[in-house]
Residue frames as a rotation matrix with the C-alpha (Angstrom) as fourth column:
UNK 1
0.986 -0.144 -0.085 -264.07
-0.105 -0.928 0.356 -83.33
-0.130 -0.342 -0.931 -22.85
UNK 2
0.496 -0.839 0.225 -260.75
-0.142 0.177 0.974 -84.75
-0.857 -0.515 -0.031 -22.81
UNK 3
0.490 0.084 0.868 -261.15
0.845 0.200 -0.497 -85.49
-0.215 0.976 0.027 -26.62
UNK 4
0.799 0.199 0.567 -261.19
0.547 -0.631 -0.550 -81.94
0.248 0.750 -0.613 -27.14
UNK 5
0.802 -0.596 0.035 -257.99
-0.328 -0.391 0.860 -81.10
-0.499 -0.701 -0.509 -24.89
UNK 6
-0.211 -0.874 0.439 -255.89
0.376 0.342 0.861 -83.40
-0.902 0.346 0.256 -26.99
UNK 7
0.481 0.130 0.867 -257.09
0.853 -0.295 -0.430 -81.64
0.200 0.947 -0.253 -30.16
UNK 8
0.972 0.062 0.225 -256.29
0.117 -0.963 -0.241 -78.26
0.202 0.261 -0.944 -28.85
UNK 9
0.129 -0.913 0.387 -252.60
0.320 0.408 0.855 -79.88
-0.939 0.014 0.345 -27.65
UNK 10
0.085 -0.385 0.919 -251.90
0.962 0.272 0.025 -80.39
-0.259 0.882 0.393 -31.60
UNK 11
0.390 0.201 0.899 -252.71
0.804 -0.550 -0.226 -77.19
0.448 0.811 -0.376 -32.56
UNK 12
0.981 -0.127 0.147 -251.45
-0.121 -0.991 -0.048 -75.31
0.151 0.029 -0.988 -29.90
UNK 13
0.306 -0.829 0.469 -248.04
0.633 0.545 0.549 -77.19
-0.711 0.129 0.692 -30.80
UNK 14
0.042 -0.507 0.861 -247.40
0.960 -0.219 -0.175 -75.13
0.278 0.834 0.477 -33.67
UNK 15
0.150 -0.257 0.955 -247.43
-0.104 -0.964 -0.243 -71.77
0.983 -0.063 -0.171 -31.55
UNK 16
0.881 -0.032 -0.471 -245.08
0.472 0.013 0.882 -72.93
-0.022 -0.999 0.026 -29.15
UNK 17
0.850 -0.482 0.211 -242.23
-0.416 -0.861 -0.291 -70.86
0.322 0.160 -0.933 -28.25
UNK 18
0.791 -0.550 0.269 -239.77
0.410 0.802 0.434 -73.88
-0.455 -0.233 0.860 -26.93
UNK 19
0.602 -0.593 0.535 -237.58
0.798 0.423 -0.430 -73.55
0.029 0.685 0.728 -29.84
UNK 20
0.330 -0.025 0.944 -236.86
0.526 -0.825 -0.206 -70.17
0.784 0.564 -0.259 -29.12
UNK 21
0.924 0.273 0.267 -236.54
-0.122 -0.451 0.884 -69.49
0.362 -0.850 -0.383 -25.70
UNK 22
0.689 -0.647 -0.327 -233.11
0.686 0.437 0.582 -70.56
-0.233 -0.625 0.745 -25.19
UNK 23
-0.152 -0.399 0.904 -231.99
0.794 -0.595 -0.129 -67.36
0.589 0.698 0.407 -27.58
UNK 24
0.221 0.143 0.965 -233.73
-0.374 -0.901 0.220 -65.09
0.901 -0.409 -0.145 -24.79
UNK 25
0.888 -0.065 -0.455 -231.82
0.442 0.395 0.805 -66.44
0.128 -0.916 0.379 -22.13
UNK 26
-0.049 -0.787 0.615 -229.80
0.643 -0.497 -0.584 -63.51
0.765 0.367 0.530 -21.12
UNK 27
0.313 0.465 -0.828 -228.97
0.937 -0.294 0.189 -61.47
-0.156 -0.835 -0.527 -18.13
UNK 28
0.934 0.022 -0.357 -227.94
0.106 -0.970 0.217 -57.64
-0.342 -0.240 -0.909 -17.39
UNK 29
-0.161 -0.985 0.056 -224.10
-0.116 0.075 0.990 -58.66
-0.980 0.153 -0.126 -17.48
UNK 30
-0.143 0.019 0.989 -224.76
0.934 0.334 0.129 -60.48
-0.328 0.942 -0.065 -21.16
UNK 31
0.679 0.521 0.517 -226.57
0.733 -0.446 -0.514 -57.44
-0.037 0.728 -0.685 -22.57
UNK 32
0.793 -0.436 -0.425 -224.30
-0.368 -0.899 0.235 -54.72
-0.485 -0.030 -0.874 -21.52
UNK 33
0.091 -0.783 0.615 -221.15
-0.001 0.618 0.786 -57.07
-0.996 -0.072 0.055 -22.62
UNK 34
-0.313 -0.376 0.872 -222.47
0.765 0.445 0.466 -57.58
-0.563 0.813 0.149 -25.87
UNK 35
0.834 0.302 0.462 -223.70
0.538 -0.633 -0.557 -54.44
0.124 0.713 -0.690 -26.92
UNK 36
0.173 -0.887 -0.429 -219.83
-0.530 -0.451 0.718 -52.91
-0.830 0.104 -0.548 -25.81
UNK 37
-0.269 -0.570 0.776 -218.94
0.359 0.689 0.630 -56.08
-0.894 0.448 0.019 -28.27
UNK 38
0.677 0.730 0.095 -221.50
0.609 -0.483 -0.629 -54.73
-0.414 0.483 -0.772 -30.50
UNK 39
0.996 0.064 -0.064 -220.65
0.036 -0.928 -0.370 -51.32
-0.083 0.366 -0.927 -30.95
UNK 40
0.506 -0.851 -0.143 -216.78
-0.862 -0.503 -0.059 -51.77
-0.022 0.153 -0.988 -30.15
UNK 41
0.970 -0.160 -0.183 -215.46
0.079 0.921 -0.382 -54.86
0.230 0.356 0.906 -32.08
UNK 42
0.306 -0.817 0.489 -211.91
-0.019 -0.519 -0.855 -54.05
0.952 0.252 -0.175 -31.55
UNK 43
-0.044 -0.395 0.918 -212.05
-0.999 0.037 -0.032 -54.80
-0.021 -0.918 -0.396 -27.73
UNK 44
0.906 0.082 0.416 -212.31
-0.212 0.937 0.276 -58.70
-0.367 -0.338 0.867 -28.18
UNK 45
-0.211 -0.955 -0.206 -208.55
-0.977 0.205 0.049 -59.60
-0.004 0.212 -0.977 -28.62
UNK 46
-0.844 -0.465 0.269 -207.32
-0.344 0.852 0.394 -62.57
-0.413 0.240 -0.879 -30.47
UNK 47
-0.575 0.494 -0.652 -209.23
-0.525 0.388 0.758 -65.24
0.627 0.778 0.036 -32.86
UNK 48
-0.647 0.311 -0.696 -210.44
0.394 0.918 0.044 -66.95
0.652 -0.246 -0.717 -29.63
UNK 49
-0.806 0.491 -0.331 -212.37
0.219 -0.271 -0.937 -64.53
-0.550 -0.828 0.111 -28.25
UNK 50
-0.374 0.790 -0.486 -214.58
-0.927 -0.306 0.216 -64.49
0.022 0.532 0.847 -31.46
UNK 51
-0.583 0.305 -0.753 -215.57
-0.102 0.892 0.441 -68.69
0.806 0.334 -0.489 -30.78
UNK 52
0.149 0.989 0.009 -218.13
-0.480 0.065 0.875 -70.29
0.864 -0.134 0.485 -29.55
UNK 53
-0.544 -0.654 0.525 -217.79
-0.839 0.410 -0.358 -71.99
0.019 -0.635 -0.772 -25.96
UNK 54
-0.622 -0.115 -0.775 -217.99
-0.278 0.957 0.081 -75.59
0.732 0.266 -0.627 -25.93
UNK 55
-0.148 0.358 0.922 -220.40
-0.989 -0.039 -0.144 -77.02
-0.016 -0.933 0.360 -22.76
UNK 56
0.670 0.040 -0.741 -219.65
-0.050 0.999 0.009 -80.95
0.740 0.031 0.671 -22.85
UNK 57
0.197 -0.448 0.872 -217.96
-0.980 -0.059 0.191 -83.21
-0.034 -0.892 -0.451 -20.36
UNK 58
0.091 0.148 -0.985 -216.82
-0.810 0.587 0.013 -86.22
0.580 0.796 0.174 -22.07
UNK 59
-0.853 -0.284 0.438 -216.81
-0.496 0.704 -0.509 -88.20
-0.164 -0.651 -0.741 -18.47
UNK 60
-0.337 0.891 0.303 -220.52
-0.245 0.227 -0.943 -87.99
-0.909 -0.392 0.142 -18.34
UNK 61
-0.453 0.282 0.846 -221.12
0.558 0.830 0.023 -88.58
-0.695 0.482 -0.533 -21.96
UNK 62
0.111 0.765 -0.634 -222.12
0.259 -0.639 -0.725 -85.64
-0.959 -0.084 -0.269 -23.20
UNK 63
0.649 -0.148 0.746 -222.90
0.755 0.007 -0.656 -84.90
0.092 0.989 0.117 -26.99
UNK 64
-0.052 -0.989 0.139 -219.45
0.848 0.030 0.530 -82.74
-0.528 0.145 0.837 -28.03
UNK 65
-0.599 0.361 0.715 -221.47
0.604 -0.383 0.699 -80.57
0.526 0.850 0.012 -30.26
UNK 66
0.505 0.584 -0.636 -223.60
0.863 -0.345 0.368 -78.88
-0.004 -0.734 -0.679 -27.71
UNK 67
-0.729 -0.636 0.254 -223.06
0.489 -0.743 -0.457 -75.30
0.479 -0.209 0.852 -26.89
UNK 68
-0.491 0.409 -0.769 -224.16
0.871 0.229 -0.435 -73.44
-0.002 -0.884 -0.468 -24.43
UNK 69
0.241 0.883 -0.403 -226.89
0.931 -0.327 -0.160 -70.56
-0.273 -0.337 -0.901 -23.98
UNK 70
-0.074 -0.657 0.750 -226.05
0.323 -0.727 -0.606 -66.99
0.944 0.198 0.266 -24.12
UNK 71
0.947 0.250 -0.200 -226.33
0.187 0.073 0.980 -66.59
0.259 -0.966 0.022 -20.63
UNK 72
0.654 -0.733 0.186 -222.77
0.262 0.451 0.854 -68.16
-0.710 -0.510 0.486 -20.33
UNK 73
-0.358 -0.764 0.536 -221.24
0.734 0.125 0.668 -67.38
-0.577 0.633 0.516 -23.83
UNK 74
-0.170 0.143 -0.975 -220.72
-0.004 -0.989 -0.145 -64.18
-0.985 -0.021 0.169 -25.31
UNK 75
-0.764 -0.104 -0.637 -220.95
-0.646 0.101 0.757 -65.40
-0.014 0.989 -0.145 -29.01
UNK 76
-0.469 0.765 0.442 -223.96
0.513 0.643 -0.569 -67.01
-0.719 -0.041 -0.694 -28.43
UNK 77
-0.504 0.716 0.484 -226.96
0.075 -0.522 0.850 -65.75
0.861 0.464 0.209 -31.19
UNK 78
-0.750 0.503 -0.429 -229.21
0.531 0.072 -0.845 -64.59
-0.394 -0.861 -0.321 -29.00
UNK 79
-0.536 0.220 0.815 -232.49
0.674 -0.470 0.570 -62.44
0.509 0.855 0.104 -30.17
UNK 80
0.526 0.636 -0.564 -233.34
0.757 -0.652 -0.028 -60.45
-0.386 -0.412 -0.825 -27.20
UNK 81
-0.553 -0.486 -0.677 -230.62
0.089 -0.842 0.532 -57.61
-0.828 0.234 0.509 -28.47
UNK 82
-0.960 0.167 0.225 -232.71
0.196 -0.173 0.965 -57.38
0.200 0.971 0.133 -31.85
UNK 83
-0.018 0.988 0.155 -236.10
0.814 -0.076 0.576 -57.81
0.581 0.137 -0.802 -30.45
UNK 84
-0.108 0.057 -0.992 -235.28
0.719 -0.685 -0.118 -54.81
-0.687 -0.726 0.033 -27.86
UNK 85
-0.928 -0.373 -0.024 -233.80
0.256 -0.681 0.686 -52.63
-0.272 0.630 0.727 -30.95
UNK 86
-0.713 0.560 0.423 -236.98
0.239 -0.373 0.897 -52.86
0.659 0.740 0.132 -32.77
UNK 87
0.357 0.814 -0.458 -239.51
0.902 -0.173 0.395 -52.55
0.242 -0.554 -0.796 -29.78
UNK 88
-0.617 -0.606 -0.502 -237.04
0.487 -0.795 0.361 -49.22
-0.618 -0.022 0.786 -29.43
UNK 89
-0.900 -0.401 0.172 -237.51
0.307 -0.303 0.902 -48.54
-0.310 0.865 0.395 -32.34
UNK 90
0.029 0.956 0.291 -241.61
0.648 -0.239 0.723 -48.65
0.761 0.168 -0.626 -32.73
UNK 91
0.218 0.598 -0.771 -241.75
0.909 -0.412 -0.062 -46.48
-0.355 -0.688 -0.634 -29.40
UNK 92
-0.361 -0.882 -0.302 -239.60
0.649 -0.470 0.598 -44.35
-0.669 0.020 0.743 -30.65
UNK 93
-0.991 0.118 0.063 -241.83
0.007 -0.425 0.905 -43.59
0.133 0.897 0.421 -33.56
UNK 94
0.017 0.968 -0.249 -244.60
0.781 0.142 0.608 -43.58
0.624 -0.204 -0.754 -32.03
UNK 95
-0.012 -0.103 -0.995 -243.11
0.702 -0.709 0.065 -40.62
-0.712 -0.697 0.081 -29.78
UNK 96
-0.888 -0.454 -0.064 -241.93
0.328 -0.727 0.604 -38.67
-0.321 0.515 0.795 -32.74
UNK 97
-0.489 0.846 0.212 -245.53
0.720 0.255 0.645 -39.30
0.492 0.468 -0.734 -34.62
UNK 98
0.134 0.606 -0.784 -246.90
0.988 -0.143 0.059 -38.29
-0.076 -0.782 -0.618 -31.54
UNK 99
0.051 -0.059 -0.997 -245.54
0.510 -0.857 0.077 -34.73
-0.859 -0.512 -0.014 -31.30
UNK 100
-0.914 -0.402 -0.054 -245.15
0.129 -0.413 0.902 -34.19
-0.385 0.817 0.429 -34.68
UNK 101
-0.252 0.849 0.464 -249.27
0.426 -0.333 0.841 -34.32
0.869 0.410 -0.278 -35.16
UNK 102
0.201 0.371 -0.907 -249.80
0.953 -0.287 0.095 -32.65
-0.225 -0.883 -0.411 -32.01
UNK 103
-0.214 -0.433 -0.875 -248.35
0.328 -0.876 0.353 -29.34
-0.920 -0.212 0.330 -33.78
């Protein structure tokens, strides 16, 4: 029985979402923030509000290169703003569809 537990491990390694999940780490503040950034580029003032923030602490050792979530940083990539757009987007057509064969 246990044989067959570490087989299904391997395989269900390759449809894990890990790698991803740190892109949909985003709260209410983030989304509204960046979709103002979004739509109105022109409110981030200066070259340093278009970088990335840094999240090291070179007492403790930490790798320099790290950066931190979008959670915390507004220039993070992040893909819940894209995956909303399009899940928008299908309902959206699916409403229009909808009333448009209903007549």
């Amino acid at each position: 029985m246990s044989c067959r537990i570490e087989q299904n491990k391997g395989v269900l390694s390759w449809f894990s979402l890990d790698s991803v999940k740190d892109y949909f780490d985003v709260t209410n503040d983030y989304v509204v923030k960046k979709l103002c950034v979004v739509l109105l580029p022109f409110t981030v003032k200066g070259e340093d509000g278009w970088k990335r923030a840094k999240n090291y602490d070179f007492n403790s050792g930490d790798n320099p290169n790290t950066t931190v979530t979008p959670r915390n940083d507004l220039q993070a990539p992040d893909l819940y703003i894209p995956f909303m757009g399009f899940v928008t987007y299908l309902v959206l057509c699916g409403v229009v569809a909808g009333f448009s064969k209903g007549t």
